[in-house]
N, C-alpha and C positions, 0 to 999 in steps of 0.2 A: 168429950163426945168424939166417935171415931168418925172423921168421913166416911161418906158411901163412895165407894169407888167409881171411875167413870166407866161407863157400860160402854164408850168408844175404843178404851186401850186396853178392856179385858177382851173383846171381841177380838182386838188386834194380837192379842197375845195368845188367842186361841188359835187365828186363822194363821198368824207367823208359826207356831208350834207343829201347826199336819202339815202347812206346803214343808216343814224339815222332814219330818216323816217322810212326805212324798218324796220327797227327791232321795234320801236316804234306801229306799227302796229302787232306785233306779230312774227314778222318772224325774228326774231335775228338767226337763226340758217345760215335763207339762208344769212344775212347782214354780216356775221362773214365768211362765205367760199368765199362770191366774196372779203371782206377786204383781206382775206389769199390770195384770188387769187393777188390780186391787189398787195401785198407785196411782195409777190413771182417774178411780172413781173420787181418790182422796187430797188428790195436788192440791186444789184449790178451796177447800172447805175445811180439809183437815190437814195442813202440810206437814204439820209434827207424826201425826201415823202415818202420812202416805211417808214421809223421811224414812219410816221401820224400813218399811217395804221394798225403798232406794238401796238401804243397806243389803238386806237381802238377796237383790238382785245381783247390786256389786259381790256379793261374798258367793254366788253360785253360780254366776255366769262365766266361770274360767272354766266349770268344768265338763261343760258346752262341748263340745264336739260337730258343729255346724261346717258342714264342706260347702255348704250352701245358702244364701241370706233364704232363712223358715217360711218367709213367703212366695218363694221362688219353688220350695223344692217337691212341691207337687208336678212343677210344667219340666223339670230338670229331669236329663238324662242320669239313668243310672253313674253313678264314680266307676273311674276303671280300678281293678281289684290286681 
């Protein structure tokens, strides 16, 4: 008899698959805060899928580009050019 698979790490395998996508189109910034969001939901209840998430993070966060910590850069002046 085959197991049924668990409906927690094929979600994780869905929602890890579009934030690649997303960033892969340019938006690594937003792929990277729904991942944090995602990790964030899953630390403590699931640490083995929020861990996907960890990785993720680590493997996308170099190519960041922040002159600014992200919650600052709304009140921050323009960068000089």
């Amino acid at each position: 008899m085959i197991p049924n698979p668990d409906p927690n790490a094929q979600l994780c395998d869905i929602l890890l698959t579009s934030l690649a996508r997303l960033a892969e189109t340019g938006e690594t910034e937003a792929a990277c805060r729904l991942a944090g969001r995602a990790y964030a939901a899953l630390r403590l209840e699931a640490p083995d899928a929020a861990r996907r998430f960890d990785v993720f993070l680590h493997r996308r966060t170099p190519a960041l580009t922040w002159t600014v910590p992200p919650d600052r850069r709304q009140a921050a002046p323009p960068a000089p050019t």
